[in-house]
C-alpha positions as CSV (number, residue, x, y, z in Angstrom):
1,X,0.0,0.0,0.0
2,X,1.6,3.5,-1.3
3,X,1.5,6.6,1.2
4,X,-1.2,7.9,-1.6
5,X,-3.2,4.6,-1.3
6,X,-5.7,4.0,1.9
7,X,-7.6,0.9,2.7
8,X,-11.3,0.9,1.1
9,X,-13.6,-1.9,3.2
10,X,-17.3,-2.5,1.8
11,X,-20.1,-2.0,3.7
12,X,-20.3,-5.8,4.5
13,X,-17.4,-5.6,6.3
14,X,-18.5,-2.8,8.5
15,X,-21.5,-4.4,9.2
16,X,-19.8,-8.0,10.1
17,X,-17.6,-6.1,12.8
18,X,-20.8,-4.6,13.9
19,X,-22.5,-7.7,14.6
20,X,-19.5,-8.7,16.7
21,X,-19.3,-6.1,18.7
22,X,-22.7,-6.9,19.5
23,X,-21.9,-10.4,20.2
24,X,-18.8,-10.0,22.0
25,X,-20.5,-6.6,24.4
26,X,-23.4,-9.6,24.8
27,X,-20.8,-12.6,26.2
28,X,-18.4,-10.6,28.0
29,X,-21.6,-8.4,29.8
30,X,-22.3,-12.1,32.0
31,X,-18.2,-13.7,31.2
32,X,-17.2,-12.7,34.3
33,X,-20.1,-13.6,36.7
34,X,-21.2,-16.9,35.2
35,X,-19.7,-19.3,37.4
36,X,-20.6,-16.9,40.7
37,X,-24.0,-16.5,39.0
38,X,-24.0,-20.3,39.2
39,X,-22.5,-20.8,42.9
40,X,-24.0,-18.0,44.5
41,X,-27.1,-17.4,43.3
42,X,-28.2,-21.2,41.9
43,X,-26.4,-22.8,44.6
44,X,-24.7,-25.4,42.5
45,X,-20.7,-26.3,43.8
46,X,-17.4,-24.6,42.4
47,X,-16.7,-27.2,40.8
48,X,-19.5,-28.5,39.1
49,X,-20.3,-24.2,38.1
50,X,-16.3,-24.1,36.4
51,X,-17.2,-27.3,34.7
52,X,-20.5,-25.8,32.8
53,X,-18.5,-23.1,32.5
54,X,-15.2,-23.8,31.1
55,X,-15.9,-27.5,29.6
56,X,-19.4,-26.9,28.4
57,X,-19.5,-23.4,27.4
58,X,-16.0,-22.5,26.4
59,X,-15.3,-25.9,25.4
60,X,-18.7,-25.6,22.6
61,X,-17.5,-22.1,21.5
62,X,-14.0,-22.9,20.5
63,X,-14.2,-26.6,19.5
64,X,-17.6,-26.4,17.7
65,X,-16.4,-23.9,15.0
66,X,-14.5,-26.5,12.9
67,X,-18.1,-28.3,12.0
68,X,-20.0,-25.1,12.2
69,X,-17.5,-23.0,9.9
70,X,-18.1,-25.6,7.2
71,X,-22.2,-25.6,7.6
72,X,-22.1,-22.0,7.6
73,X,-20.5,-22.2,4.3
74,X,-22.8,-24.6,2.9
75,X,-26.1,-22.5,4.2
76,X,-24.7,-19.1,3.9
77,X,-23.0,-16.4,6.7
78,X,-26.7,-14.9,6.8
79,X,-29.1,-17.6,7.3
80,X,-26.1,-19.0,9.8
81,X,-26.1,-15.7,11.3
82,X,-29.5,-15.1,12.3
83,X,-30.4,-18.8,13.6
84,X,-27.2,-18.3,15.8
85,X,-28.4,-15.0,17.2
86,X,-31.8,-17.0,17.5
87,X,-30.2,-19.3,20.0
88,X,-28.3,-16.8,21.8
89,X,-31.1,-14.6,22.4
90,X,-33.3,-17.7,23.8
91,X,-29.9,-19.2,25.6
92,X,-29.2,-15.5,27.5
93,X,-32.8,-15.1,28.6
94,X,-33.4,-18.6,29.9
95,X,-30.4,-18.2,31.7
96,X,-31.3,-15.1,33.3
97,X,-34.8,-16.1,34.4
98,X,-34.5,-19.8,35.4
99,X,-35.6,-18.9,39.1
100,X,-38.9,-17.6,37.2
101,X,-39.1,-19.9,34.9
102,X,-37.8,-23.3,35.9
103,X,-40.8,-23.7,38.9
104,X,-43.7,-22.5,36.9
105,X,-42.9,-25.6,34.8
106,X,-42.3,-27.8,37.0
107,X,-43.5,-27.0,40.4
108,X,-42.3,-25.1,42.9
109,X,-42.0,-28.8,44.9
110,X,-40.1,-30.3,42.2
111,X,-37.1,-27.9,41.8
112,X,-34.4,-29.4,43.3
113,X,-32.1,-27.6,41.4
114,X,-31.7,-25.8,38.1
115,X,-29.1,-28.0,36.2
116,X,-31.6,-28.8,33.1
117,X,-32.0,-25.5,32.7
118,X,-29.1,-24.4,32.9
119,X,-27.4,-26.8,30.6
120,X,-30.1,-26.3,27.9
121,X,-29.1,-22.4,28.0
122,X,-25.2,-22.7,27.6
123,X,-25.9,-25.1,25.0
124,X,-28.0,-22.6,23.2
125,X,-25.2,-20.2,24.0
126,X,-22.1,-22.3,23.0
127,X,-23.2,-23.6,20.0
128,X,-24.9,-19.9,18.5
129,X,-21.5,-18.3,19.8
130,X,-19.5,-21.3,18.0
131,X,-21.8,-20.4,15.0
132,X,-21.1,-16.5,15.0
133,X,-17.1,-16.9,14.8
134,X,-16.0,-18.7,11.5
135,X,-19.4,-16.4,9.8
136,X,-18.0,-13.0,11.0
137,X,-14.0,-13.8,10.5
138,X,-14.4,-15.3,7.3
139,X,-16.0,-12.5,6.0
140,X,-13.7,-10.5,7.4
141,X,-11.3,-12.5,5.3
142,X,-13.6,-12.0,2.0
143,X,-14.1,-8.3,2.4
144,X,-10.7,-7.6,3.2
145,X,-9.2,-8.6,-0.1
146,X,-5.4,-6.9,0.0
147,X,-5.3,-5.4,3.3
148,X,-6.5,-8.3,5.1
149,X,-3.8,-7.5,8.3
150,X,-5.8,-4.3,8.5
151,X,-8.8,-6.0,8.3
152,X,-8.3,-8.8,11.0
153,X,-6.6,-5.6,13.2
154,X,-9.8,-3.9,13.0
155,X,-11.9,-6.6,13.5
156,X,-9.4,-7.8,17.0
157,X,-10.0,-4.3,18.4
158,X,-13.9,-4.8,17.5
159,X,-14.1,-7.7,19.8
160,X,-11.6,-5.9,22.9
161,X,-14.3,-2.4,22.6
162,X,-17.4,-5.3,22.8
163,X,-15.6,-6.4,25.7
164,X,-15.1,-3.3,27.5
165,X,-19.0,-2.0,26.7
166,X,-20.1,-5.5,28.2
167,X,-18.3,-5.1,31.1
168,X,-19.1,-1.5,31.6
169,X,-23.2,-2.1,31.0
170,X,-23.3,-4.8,33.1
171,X,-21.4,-3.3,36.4
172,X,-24.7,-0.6,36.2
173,X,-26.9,-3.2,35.1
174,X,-25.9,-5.4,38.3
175,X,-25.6,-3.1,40.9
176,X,-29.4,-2.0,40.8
177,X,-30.8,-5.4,39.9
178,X,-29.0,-8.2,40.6
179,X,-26.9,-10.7,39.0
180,X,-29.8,-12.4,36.6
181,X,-30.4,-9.5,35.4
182,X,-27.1,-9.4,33.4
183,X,-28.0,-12.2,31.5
184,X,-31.6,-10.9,31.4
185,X,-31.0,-7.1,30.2
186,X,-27.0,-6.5,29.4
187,X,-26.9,-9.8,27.1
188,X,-30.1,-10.4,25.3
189,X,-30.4,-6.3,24.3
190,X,-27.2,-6.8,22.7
191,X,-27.9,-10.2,21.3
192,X,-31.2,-8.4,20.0
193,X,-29.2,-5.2,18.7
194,X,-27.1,-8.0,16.5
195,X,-29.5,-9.7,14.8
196,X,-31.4,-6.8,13.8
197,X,-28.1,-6.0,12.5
198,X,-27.9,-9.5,10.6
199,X,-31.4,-9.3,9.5
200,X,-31.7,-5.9,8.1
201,X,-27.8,-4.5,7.2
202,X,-25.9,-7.5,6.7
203,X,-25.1,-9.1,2.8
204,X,-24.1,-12.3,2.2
205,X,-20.4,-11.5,0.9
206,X,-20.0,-13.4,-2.6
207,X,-16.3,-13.4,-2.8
208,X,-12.9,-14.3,-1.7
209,X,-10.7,-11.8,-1.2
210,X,-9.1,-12.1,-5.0
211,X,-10.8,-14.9,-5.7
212,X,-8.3,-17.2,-4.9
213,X,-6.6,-18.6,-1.5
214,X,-3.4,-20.5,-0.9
215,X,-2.8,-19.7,-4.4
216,X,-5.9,-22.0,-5.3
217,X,-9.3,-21.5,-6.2
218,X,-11.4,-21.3,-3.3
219,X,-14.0,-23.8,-2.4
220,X,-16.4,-25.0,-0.1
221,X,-15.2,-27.6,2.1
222,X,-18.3,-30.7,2.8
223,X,-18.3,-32.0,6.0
224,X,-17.2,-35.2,5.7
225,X,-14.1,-33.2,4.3
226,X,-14.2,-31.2,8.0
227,X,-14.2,-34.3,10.0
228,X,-12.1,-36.1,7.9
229,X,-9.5,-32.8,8.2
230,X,-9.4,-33.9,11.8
231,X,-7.4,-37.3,11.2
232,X,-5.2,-35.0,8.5
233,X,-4.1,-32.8,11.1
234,X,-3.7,-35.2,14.0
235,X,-1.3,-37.2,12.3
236,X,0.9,-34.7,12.3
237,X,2.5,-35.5,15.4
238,X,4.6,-32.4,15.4
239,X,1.6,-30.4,15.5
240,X,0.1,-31.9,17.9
241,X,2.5,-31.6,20.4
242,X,2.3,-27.6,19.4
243,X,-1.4,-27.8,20.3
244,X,-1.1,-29.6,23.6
245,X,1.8,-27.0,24.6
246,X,-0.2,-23.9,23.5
247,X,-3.2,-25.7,25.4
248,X,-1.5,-25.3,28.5
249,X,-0.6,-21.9,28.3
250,X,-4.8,-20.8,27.7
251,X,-5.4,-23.3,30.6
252,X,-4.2,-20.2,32.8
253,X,-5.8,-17.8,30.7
254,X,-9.5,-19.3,31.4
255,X,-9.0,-19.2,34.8
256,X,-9.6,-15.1,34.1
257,X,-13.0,-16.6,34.4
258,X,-13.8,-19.5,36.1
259,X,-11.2,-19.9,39.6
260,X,-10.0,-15.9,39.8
261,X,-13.9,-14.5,40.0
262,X,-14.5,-17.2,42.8
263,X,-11.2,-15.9,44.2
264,X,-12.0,-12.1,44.2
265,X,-15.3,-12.8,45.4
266,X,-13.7,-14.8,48.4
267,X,-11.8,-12.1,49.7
268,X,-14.0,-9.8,48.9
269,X,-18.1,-10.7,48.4
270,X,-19.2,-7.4,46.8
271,X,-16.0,-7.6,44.7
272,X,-17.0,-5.6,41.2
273,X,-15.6,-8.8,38.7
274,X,-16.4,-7.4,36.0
275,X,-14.2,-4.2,36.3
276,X,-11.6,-6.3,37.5
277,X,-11.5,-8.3,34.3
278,X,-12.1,-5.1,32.6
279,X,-8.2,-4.6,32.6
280,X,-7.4,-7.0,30.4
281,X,-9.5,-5.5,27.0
282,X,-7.9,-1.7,28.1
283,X,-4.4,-3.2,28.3
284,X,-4.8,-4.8,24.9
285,X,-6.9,-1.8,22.9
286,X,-4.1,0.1,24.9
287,X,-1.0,-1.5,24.3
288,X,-1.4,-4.3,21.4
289,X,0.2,-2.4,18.5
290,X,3.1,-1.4,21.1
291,X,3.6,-5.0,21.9
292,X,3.4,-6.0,18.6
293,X,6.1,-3.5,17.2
294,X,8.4,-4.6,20.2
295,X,7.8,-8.7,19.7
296,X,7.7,-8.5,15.7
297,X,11.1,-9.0,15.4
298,X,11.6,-12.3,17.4
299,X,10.5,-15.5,15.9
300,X,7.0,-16.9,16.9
301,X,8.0,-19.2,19.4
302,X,10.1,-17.0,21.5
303,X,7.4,-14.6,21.4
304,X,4.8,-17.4,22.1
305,X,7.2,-18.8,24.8
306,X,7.7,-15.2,26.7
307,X,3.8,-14.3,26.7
308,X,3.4,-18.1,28.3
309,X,6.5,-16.3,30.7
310,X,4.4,-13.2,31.4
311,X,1.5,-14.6,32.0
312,X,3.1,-17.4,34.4
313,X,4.9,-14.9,36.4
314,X,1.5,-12.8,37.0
315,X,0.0,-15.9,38.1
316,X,3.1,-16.7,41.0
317,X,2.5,-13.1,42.2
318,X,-0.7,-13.8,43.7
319,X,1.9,-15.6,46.2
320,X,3.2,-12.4,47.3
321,X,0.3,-11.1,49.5
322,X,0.6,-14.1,51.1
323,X,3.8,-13.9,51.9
324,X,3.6,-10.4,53.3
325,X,0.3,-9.7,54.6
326,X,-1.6,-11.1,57.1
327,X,-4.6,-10.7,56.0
328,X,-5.6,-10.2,52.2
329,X,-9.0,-8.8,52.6
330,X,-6.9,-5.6,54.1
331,X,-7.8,-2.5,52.4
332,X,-5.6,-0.3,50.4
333,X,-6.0,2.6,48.7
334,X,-5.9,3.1,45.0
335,X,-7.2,5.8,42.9
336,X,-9.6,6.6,45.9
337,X,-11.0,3.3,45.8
338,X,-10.6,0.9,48.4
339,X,-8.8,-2.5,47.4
340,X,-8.0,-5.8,49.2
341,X,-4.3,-6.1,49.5
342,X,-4.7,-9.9,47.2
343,X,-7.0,-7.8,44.9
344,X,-4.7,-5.5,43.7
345,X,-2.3,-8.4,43.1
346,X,-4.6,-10.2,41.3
347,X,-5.3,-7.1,39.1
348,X,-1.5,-7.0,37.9
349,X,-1.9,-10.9,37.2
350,X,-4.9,-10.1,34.8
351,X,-2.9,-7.3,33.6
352,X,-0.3,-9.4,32.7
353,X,-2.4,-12.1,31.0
354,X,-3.3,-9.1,28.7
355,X,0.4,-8.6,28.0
356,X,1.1,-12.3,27.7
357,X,-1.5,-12.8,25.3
358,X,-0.6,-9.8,23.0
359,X,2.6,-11.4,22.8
360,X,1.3,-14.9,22.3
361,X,-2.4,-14.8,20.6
362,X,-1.6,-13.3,17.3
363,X,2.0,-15.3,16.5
364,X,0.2,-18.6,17.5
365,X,-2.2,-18.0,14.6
366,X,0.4,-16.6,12.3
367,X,3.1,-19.7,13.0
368,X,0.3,-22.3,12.2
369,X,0.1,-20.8,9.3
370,X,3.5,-20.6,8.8
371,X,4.3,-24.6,9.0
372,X,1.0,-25.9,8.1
373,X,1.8,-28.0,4.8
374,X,1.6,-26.4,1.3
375,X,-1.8,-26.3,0.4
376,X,-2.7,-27.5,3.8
377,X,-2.6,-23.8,5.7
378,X,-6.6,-23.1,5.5
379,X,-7.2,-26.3,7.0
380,X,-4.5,-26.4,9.9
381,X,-5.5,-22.2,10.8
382,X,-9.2,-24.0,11.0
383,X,-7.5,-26.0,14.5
384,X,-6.4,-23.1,15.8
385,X,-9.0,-22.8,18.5
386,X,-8.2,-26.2,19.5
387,X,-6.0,-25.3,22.4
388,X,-8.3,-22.9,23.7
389,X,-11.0,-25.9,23.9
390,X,-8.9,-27.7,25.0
391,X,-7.2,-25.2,27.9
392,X,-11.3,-24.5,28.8
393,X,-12.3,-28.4,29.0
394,X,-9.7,-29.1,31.2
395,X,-8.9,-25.6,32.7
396,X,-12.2,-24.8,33.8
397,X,-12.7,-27.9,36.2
398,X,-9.6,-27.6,37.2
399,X,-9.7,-24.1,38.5
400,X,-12.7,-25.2,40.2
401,X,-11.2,-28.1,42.1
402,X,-8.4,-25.7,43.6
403,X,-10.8,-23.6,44.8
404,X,-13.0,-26.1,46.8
405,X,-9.9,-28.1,48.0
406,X,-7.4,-25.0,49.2
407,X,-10.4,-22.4,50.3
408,X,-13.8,-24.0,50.3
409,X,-12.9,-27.2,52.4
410,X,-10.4,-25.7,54.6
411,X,-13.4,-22.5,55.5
412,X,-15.9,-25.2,55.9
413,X,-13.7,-27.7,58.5
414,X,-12.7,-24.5,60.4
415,X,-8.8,-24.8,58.6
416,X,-6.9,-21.8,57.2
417,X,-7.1,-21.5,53.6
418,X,-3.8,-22.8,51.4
419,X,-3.9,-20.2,48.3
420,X,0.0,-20.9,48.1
421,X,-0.7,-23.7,46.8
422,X,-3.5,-22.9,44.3
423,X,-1.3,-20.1,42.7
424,X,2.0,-22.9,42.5
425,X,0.1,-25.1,40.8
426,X,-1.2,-22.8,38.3
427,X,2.0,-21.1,37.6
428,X,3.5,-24.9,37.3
429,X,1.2,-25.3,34.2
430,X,2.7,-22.3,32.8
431,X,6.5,-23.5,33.5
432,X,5.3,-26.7,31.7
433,X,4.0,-24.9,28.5
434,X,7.0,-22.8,28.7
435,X,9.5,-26.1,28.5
436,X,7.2,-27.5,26.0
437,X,8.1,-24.6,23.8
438,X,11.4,-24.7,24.6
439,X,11.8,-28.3,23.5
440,X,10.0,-27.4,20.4
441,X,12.2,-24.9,19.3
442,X,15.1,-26.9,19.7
443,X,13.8,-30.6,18.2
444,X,11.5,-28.7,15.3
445,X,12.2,-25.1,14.6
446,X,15.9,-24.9,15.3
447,X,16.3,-28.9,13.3
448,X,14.4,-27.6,10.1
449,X,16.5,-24.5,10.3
450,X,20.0,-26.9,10.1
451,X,18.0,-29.3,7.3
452,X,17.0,-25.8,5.0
């Protein structure tokens, strides 16, 4: 692109990055207080509310996409579109209202709990959100045509400014009206704002960038071709081993949302979650073109393996209050507001996930690319997600686990609490994903660099 020259996006485009903001304000409005939602208000255990959380939810989001991507192409980014927003919209307001709604079904006698519920609304949720991603990047990736960095830029700072109205919306929302009422009001009014958006302003977009992709002419994948791409990629051994590393490193990153709101809410019960969380989408609409001018020279892996290093060494900080306080529900002052000594630690560890994943996120997706095999790169980019399913399936649980082992049992049999070891064992996965890397780089990268 000459200095004379400036990037022209279609409408389409415009609109797509519309609908996700929509979509994103919508998920990250409730992100941060679905799993207290589920412990404090349903009743239902830490571990069982991480578990819909992080291996249901998270798990359909990011795993689904590879079958859904290819049925979206086959019935069209618009019809997809809309029955996604469909289930959202029903998924968000039967999640809200399941006190209401739940015993006029059954009977007030009957309702033991609200599992059924429950499940049937983060299924609605998961699989409309898994829907909504490949639709909205890929045309992205048709609209873009030569300035698709630009366009994918764009569209990344699209999904942090969703983020940060979400949050903001729902800390008014909650404090007049209670925690259902996120899902009830903040959520389904954005969901609702989206697919007017897809119904009324959004095209189907007809082409591929140039036309062509990989050097090939595009076309539509079947999918028996999409699960069959699953045994392709998995027999790359190699590869694998890159996912299962990478894996690790988002296993800390989910925690942002399934054991540190149960943490903050422990030390503190009318802890504000959501603006806690709300540093990590400043730090990156802040900071990401900074990090990524400072990290561009480095190869992919180093800069993979030192956001893995940042984000580890927020998560051992968390130690730190124990180590010099004794008590971490002690207030401190900060910008006039009054903090808990482990909650202002805890706001440098999200801060540094942000950092860790500006450094990480964007050269994960750009090294797949690199070593996916000739021809093969459009189907290898499509596994991408995989670690993060995979990180939330296992993370999620997980997270939960250290929190009713270290802080719920201890509380409950009159014991003291063991976050030392919640925070080591965390950290540990990080280490672990960090070596991984490490012996990557030397047995892959560094050996195909000798054999070139």
């Amino acid at each position: 692109m000459t200095p004379k020259e400036s990037a022209h996006f279609p409408k389409t485009f415009w609109t797509a990055n519309t609908i996700e903001l929509f979509e994103r304000a919508a998920y990250y409005s409730m992100a941060s207080f679905m799993v207290i939602y589920l412990k404090e208000v349903l009743g239902m255990a830490p571990t069982f509310a991480t578990f819909l959380n992080g291996s249901l939810l998270w798990g359909l989001i990011y795993f689904m996409p590879i079958v859904s991507g290819t049925l979206a192409d086959k019935y069209g980014y618009k019809r997809s579109l809309t029955l996604s927003f469909i289930m959202l919209l029903l998924g968000y307001f039967i999640m809200g209202n399941v006190q209401k709604l739940w015993p006029v079904l059954v009977g007030t006698d009957l309702v033991s709990n609200y599992t059924l519920p429950v499940v049937l609304a983060i299924i609605l949720i998961g699989l409309g959100g898994s829907i909504v991603k490949p639709c909205i990047a890929g045309t992205v990736q048709k609209t873009s045509g030569a300035y698709a960095t630009l366009g994918f830029g764009i569209f990344y700072m699209v999904i942090n400014i969703g983020s940060i109205t979400g949050r903001g919306v729902s800390y008014f929302i909650r404090t007049r009206l209670g925690i259902p009422a996120i899902f009830t009001y903040a959520s389904t009014l954005f969901v609702f704002l989206g697919l007017l958006v897809v119904l009324f302003l959004y095209r189907e977009p007809e082409y591929v960038s140039d036309g062509l992709k990989d050097n090939q002419v595009a076309r539509k994948k079947t999918l028996k071709e999409a699960i069959l791409g699953i045994f392709v990629v998995l027999s790359n051994l190699k590869f694998v081993f890159f996912l299962i590393v990478i894996a690790l490193f988002w296993f800390l990153y989910v925690q942002l949302y399934n054991l540190i709101p149960l943490f903050l809410r422990h030390i503190d019960p009318n802890a504000p979650v959501e603006l806690y969380t709300l540093a990590n989408p400043l730090m990156i609409v802040c900071f990401q073109l900074l990090i990524t001018r400072l990290v561009r020279k480095w190869t992919p892996v180093k800069s993979i393996m030192l956001g893995v290093g940042v984000t580890t060494t927020g998560m051992l900080l968390n130690i730190l209050p124990v180590l010099i306080f004794s008590d971490l529900k002690q207030k401190i002052s900060l910008a006039g507001l009054g903090l808990p000594v482990a909650g202002l630690f805890l706001l440098i560890s999200i801060a540094s996930m942000a950092v860790g994943e500006m450094m990480a996120s964007p050269r994960i997706y750009e090294y797949i690319g690199r070593i996916a095999p000739k021809g093969e790169e459009g189907l290898y980019l499509g596994y991408a997600n995989l670690p993060v399913a995979i990180g939330s399936i296992i993370g999620g649980p997980i997270g939960g686990a250290l929190y009713q082992k270290y802080i719920a049992t201890p509380l409950q049999n009159g014991a003291q609490p063991e976050y030392i070891i919640i925070w080591a064992t965390i950290a540990f996965l990080g280490v672990c994903s960090m070596a991984g890397l490490a012996i990557y780089d030397r047995l892959v990268v560094k050996s195909q660099k000798v054999q070139s």
